[in-house]
N, C-alpha and C positions, 0 to 999 in steps of 0.2 A: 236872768239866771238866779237858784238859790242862792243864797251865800257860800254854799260849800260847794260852786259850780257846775250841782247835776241842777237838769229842770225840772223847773214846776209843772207837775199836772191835775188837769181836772180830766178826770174819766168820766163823760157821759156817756151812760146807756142803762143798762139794766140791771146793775150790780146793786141789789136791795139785803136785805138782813136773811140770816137764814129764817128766822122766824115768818116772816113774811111768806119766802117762799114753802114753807110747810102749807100755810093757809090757803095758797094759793092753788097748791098740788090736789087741797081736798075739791075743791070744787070747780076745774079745768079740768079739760080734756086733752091739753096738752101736757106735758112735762121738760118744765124749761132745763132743766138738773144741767145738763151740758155748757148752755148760757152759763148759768151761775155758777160752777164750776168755774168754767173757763175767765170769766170774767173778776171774780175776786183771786185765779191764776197771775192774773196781770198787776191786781193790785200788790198781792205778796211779793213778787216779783223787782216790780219799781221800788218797794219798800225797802226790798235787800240791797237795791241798787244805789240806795241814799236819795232817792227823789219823793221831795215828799208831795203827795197824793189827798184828793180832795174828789167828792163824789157826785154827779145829777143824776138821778136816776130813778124810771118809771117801769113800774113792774110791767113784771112780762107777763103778758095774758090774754088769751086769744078773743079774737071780738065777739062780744054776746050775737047769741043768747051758749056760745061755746063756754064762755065765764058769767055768771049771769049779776057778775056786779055792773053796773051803769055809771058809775060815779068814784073814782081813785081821789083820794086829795089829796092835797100838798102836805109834808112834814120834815123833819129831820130828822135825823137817828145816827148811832155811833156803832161802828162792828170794830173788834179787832186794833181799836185806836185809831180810826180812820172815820174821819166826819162827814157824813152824808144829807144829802137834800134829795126826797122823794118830790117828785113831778106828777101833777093832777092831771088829768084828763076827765075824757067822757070817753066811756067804751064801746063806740060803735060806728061802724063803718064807715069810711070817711071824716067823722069827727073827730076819730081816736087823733088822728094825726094833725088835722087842726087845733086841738087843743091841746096836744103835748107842745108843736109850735110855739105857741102862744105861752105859753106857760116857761117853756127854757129861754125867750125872748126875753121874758117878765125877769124870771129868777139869775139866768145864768150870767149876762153880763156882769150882774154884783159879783156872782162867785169869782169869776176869773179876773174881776179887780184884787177883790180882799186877799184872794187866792195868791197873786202876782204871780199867775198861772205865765209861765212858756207856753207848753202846750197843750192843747183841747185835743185828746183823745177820744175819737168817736168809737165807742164797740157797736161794729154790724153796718148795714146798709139801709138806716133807716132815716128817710131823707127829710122828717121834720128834725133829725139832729144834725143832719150832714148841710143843711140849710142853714140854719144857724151859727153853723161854724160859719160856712160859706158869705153869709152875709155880717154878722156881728164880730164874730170873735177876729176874723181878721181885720176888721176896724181897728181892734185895741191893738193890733200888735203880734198876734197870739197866733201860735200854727196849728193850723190844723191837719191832725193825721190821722183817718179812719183804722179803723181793726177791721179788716174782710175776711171772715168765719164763713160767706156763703156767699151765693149769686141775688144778686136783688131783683125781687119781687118775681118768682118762681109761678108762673101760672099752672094751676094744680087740673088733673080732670075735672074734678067734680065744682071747679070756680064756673059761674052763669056767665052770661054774654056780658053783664056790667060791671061784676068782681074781675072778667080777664082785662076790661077796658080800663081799670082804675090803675091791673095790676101794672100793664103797659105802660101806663100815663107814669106810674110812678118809680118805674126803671128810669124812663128817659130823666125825670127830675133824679134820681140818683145818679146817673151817670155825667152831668151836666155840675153836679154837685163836685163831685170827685175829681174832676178836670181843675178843678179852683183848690185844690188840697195842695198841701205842702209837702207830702209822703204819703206814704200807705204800710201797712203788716199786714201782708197777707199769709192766710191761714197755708196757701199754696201755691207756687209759680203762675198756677193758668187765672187762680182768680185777678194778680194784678195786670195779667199781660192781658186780657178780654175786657176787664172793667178800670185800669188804671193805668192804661200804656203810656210810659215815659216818664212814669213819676218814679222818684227815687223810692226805691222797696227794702223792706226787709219781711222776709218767707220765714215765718214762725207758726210750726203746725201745731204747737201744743206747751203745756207745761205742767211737769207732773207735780204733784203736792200730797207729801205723805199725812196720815192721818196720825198724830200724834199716839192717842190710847185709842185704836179701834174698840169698838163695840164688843161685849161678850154677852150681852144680856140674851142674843138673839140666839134661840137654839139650835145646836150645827147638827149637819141633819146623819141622822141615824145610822144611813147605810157608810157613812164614812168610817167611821166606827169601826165596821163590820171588814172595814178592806175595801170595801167597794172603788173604781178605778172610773173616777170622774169628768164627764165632758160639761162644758160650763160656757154659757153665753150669757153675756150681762147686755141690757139696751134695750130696744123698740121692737116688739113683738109683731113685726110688719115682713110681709115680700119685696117691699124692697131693700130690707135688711139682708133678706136669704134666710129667714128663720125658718121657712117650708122646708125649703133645701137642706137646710141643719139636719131637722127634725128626721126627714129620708134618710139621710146620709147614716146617722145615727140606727136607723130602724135596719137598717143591709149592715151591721156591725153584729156578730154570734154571741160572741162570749157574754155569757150570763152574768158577772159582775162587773158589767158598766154601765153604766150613769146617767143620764141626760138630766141637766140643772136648768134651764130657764132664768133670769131674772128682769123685768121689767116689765111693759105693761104696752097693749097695742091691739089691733085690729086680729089676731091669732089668738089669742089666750083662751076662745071656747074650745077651738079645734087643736090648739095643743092639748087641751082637756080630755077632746076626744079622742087623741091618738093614746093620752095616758090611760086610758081605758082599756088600749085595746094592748098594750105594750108596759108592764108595771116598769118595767126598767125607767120610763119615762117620768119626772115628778112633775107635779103643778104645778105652774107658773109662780113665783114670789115676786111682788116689791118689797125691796130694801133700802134702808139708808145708808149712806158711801162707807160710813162705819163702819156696820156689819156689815157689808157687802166685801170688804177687802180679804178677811181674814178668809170668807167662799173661796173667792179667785185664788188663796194661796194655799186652797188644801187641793185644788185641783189636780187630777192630769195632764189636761191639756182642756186650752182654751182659745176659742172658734169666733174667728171673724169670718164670717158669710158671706160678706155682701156684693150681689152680682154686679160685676167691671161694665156691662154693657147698658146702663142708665145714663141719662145724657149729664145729670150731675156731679156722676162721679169724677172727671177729671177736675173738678174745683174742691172736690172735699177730700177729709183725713180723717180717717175715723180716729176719733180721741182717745175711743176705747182700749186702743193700741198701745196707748203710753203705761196704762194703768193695768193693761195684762203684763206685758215685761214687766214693768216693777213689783208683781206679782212674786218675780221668780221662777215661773213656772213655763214650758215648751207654748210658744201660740202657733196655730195653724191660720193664716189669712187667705186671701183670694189673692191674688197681684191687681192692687190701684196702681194708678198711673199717680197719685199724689201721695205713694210712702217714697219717705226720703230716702238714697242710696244708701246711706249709711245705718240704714237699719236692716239692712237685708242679712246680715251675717246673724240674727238675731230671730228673725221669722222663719218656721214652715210654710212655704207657700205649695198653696195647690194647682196642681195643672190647670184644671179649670176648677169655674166654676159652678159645676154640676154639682149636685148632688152624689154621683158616681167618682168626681175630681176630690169633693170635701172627704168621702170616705175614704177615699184612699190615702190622701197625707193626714185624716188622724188616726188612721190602722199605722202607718209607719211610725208616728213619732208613740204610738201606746207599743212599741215594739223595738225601741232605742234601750239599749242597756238602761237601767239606772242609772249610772253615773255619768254618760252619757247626757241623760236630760237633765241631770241636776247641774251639767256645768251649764248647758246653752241657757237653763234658767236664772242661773248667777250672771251669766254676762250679760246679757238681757236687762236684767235689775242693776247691774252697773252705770251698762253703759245709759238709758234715760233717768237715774240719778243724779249720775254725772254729767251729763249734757242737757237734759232738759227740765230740770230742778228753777226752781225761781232764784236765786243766785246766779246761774250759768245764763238762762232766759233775760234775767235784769240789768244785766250788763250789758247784754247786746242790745235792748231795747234803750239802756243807759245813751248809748254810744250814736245808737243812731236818731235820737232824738235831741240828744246835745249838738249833734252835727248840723241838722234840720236849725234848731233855734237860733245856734250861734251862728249861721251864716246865712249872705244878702240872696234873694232868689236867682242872680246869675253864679253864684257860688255852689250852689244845691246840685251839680252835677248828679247824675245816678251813679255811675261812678264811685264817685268821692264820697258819698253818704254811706253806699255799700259796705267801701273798703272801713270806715269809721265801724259799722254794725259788728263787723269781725273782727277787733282789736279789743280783746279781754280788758 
């Protein structure tokens, strides 16, 4: 233990400089923004919690020729007063993960010595770090507890017959991994009960983090100005978002001063193009940076989670998004997941289904709520994940249950007992 008896952590995974990931953003095809969010969520968090924190971590980026760099190297770098070690690889398939291997084999032992690391926090299911832990780190002493944000290694359509064989191969090595962990934080009840049954858990779906001085530099868009009465989606420009369905739901809406906002980037962004063609109410697609993208979401009307309940995903995920529309302030309309916590329900619109026919109809109701009306459900809303899901509130529980995990023998680890520690402020 530190000396001021919270523990020590090294947080392995993907938590890199924002700079980095700028660089990273221009020339991928993916967009990690959620990762890295959530991941430097953890760090500020343990920060608040008086643990102090130590970094390994190999950027996020998908295998060439999707990033077409070949070659990551190793370095160091400092965010936020927090000291990190980037991890080298080779970026391509199958390599990637033999060499990041190799590389936290090489480097990490030293960290979590010098470190006089308690715990090795793995972020994600990615089984050259969960190996690592599983083999080294518990040599020194050190416990190991994953962050499960997602289902490991998701076989996609468009993966060939040797991409679904690897994906396979490297489930079972994650789940074989996971068995050997000390605890888990899981993003959601079903990911520890499917991928980590019987280890002591604690269900953490998120952690809000306010942006000190948002952005103004970015110009707010014109029709707000005018009055105009805003529908506003931020994230991944996909159908399995529900962003089609958005877009419908939206287009069966009359009244001539309302809005449709877009912000992210994704497989739709021609054909939202094309519907803004054919519908001006509709505006083109934006990216933004979290910055200016907050003050959007707070001039909103109402803001629209889509995403359809009936993917086999959705019972392991939380859309994140969620945390950062209520602390918007402003009415959110969702779908009903099966992994939004009960305690946010007094705080959501939810729509009957999730039709297109379901989403118009609960943002017709809530664009039809007294004003005052929505302006309180937007205040409690912004309270209540303030107040509850702040890195302060987050840190403490993370505090509690990781103090409990380190200070005691593996027949002491009850789930139980680790639990009831997670919930004592």
């Amino acid at each position: 233990m530190s000396t001021a008896g919270n523990p020590s952590v090294v947080l392995l995974g993907f938590t890199v400089p924002d700079d980095l990931l700028v660089e990273i953003m221009k020339r991928d095809w993916v967009m990690p923004v959620q990762t890295h969010t959530f991941a430097w969520g953890l760090v500020r968090s343990l920060r608040a919690a008086d643990c102090p924190v130590h970094l390994l971590s190999a950027a996020p980026v998908s295998n060439w020729p999707g990033n077409r760099q070949l070659r990551f190297r190793s370095g160091s770098f400092r965010q936020d007063g927090v000291a990190g070690q980037l991890l080298g690889f080779v970026n391509v398939l199958g390599l990637k993960h033999l060499t990041r291997f190799a590389t936290v084999w090489r480097m990490g032992a030293r960290t979590l010595r010098e470190s006089r690391a308690d715990v090795l926090l793995v972020h994600g299911v990615h089984s050259p770090f969960l190996w690592f832990g599983a083999l080294r780190a518990r040599r020194l002493g050190v416990r190991v507890v994953p962050v499960l944000t997602d289902p490991p290694s998701v076989v996609l359509p468009t993966d060939g017959r040797l991409v679904r064989l690897l994906r396979r191969l490297d489930r079972a090595l994650v789940q074989m991994a996971l068995s050997r962990c000390s605890g888990i934080i899981a993003l959601t009840p079903a990911l520890a009960d499917d991928f980590a049954p019987g280890l002591p858990r604690l269900v953490m779906e998120g952690i809000f983090h306010a942006v000190p001085n948002p952005s103004t530099t970015v110009e707010e868009p014109t029709t707000a100005a005018r009055g105009a009465r805003e529908i506003v989606y931020a994230g991944g420009l996909s159908r399995s978002y529900g962003v089609d369905r958005l877009v419908a739901a939206f287009r069966g809406l009359p009244d001539c001063d309302l809005r449709l906002r877009v912000y992210g980037r994704g497989e739709l962004e021609q054909w939202i193009a094309s519907q803004a063609a054919e519908d001006p109410r509709i505006a083109l697609p934006e990216l933004l940076p979290r910055a200016a993208l907050l003050p959007r979401l707070a001039s909103a009307s109402v803001l629209v989670n889509p995403r359809p309940v009936g993917q086999d995903f959705v019972r392991w995920s939380f859309p994140s998004k969620l945390i950062e529309y209520l602390a918007a302030g402003v009415p959110v309309v969702t779908t009903r997941l099966t992994g939004i916590p009960a305690d946010y329900e007094p705080w959501l619109q939810f729509a009957d289904s999730d039709s297109a026919a379901g989403l118009r109809a609960a943002i017709d109701r809530v664009l039809r709520l007294p004003p005052e009306e929505g302006a309180r459900i937007g205040r409690g809303g912004a309270a209540f994940v303030r107040g509850t899901r702040g890195p302060s509130a987050q840190g403490r529980r993370m505090r509690n249950f990781l103090a409990a995990l380190a200070g005691s023998s593996h027949s002491e680890r009850s789930p139980e007992v680790v639990a009831a520690a997670a919930r004592t402020p």
